[in-house]
C-alpha positions as CSV (number, residue, x, y, z in Angstrom):
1,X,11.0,15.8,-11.2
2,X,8.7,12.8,-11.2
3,X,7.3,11.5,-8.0
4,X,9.7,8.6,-7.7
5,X,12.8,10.9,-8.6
6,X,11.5,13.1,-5.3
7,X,11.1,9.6,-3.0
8,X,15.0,8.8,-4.8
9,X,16.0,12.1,-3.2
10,X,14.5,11.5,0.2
11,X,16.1,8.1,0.5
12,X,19.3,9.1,-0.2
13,X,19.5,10.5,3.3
14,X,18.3,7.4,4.9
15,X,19.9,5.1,2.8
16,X,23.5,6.4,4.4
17,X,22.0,5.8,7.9
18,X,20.4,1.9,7.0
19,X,22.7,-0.5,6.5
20,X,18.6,-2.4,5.2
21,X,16.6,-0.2,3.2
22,X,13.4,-1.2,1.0
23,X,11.9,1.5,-1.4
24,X,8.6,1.8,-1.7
25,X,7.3,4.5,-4.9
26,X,4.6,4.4,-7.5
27,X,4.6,1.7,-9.8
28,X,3.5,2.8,-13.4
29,X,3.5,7.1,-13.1
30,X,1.7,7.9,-15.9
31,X,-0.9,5.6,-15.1
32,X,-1.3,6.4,-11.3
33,X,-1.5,10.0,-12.4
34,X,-4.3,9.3,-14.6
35,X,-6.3,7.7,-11.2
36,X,-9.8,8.6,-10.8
37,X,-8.7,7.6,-7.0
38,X,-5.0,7.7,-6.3
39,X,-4.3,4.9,-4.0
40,X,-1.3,4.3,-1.4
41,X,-1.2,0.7,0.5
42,X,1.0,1.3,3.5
43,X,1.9,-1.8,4.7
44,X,4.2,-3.0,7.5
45,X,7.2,-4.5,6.4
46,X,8.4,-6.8,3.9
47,X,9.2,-10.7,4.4
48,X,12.2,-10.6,3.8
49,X,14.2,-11.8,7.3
50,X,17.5,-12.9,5.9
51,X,17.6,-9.5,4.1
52,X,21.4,-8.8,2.7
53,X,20.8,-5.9,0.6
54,X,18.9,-2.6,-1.1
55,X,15.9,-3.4,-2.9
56,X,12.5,-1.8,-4.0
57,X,8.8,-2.7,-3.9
58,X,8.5,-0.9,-7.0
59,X,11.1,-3.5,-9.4
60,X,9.5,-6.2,-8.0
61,X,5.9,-5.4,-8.5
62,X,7.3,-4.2,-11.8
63,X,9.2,-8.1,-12.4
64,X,6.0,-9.9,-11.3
65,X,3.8,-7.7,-13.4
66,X,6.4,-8.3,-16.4
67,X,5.8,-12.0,-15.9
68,X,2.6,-12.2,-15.0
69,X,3.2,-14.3,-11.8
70,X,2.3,-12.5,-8.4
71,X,2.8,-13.3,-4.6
72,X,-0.7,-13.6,-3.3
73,X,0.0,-10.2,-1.1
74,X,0.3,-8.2,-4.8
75,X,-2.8,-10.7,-6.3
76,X,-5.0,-9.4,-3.4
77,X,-3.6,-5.5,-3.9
78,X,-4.1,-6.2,-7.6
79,X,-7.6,-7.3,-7.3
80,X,-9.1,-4.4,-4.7
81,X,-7.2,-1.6,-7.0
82,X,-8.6,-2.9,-10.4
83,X,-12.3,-3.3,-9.2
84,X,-12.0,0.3,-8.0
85,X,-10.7,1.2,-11.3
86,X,-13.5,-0.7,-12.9
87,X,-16.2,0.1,-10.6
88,X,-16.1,-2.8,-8.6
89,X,-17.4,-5.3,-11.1
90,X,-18.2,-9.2,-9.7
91,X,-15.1,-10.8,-8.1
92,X,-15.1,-13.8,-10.6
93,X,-15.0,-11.4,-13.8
94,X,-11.6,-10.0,-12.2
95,X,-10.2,-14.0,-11.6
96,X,-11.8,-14.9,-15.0
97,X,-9.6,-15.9,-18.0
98,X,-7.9,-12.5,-18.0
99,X,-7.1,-12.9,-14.7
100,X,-3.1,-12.2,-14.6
101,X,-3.8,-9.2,-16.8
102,X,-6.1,-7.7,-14.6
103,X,-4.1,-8.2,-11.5
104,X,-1.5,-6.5,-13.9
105,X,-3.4,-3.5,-14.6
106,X,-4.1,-3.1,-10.6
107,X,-1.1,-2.7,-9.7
108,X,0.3,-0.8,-12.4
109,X,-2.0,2.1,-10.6
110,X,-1.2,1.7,-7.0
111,X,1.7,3.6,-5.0
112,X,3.6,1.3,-1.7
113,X,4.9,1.7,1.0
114,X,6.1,0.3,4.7
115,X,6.5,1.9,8.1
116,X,9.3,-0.4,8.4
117,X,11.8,-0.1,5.8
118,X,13.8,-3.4,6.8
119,X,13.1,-6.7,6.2
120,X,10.9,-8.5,8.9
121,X,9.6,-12.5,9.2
122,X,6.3,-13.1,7.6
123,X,4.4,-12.5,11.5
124,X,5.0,-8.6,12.1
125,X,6.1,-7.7,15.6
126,X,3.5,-5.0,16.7
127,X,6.2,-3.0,19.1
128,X,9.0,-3.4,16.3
129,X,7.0,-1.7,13.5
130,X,5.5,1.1,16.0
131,X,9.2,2.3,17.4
132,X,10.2,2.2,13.7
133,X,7.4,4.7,12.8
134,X,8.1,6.7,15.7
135,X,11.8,6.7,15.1
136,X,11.3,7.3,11.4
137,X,8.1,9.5,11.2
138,X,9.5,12.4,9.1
139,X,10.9,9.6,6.5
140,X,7.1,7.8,6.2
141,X,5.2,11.3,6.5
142,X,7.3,12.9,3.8
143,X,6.8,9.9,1.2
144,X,2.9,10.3,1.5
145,X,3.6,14.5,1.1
146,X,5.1,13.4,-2.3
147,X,3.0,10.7,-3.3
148,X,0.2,12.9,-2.5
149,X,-2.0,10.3,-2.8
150,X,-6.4,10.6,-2.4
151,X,-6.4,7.8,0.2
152,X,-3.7,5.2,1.8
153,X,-5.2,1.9,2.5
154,X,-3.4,0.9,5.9
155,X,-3.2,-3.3,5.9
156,X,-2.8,-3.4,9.3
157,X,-0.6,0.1,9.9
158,X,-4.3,2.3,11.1
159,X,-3.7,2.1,14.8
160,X,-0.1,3.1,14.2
161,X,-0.4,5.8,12.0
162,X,-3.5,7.4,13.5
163,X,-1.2,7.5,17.3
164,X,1.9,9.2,15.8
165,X,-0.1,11.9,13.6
166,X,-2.7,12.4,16.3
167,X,-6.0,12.5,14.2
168,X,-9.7,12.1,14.6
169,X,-11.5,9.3,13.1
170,X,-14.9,8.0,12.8
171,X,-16.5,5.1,11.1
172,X,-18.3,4.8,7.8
173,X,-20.9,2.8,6.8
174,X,-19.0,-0.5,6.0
175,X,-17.7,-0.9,9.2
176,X,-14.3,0.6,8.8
177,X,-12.4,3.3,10.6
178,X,-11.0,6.8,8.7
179,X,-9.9,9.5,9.5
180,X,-7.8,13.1,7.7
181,X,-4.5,14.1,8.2
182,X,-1.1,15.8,6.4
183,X,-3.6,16.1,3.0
184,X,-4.6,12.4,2.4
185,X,-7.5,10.4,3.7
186,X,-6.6,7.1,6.2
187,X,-8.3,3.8,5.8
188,X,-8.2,1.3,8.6
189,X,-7.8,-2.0,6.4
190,X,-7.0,-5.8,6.8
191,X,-3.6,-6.9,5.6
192,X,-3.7,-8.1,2.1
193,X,-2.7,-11.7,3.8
194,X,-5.4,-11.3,6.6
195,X,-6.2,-15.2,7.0
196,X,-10.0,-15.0,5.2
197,X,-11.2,-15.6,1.9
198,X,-10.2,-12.9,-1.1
199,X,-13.5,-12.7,-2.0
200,X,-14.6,-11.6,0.8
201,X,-11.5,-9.0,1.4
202,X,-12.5,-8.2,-2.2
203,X,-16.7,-7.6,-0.4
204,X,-15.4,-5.7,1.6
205,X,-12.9,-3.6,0.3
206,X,-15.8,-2.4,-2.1
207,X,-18.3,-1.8,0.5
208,X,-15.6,0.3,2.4
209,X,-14.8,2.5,-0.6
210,X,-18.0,3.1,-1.8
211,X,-19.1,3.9,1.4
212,X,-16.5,6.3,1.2
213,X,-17.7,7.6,-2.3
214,X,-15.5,6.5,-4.4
């Protein structure tokens, strides 16, 4: 059974007890499989406020890559995954004439997630997405267990996640906060749409994860 068959199975559950449920899954298998450095975002919620039905983060990662048109959220996500998969080359080279392709290729490597699994407005509520992952922990926990992923960048989830599984961090050499639990590594991350300049995200998304060898 392929990982996204297994998160298919685990849904089910929930999906019968949420009348609003987004997916989250690995986007391209065979490719995220192939990973040097698996890599799970786990984001907060989507924008999605007026939400009316099911969807998944995978299909529409999949539509924009099929396109080749992104929401800046997936640019930035596209961008830190492909310079890790190219060993961080400059940030112009990846926004260069083969830009869209590149962002393409990022993504097509990544697994996603949220804590919340609802829509939300564009500002997260703090409170809202911390009783959803307490209320839900066994639903968020048991998609990393089958992901299994090397490391889940948290855009803005760290403070959340470390509380409800209780682990020790420390800091590496960038700056950032990490810390072990249930098999995976933590990363304590801006949001993708942190209000700063992409190439600087992009600075310092590589100095993070080569401070965490990788």
């Amino acid at each position: 059974m392929s990982i996204n068959q297994e998160l298919d199975v685990l849904y089910q559950r929930w999906l019968r007890q949420n009348e609003q449920f987004v997916k989250g899954g690995v986007v391209d298998e065979n490719m995220y499989e192939s990973c040097e450095v698996k890599v799970l975002m786990l984001l907060k919620e989507v924008n999605d406020p007026e939400q009316t039905e099911n969807w998944s983060l995978v299909a529409l990662i999949q539509d924009q890559i099929q396109k080749l048109r992104f929401y800046p959220i997936w640019e930035r996500v596209g961008e830190w995954s492909f310079g890790l998969l190219q060993g961080f080359p400059h940030y112009q080279k990846i926004i260069g004439s083969y830009r869209e392709y590149n962002i393409s290729e990022g993504l097509l490597n990544i697994a996603t997630t949220n804590l919340k699994k609802s829509g939300g407005a564009g500002e997260s509520d703090f409170e809202i997405i911390r009783k959803h992952a307490m209320d839900n922990k066994e639903l968020w926990t048991n998609e990393i267990e089958i992901i299994r992923p090397d490391i889940v960048v948290c855009g803005g989830t760290f403070p959340i996640v470390q509380e409800m599984l209780g682990f020790e961090y420390k800091q590496c050499a960038s700056g950032a906060n990490f810390g072990q639990a249930i098999g995976t590594k933590f990363l304590d991350f801006y949001h993708p749409m942190y209000r700063i300049s992409p190439k600087v995200l992009y600075a310092y998304f590589k100095e993070t994860m080569i401070a965490l060898g990788y």
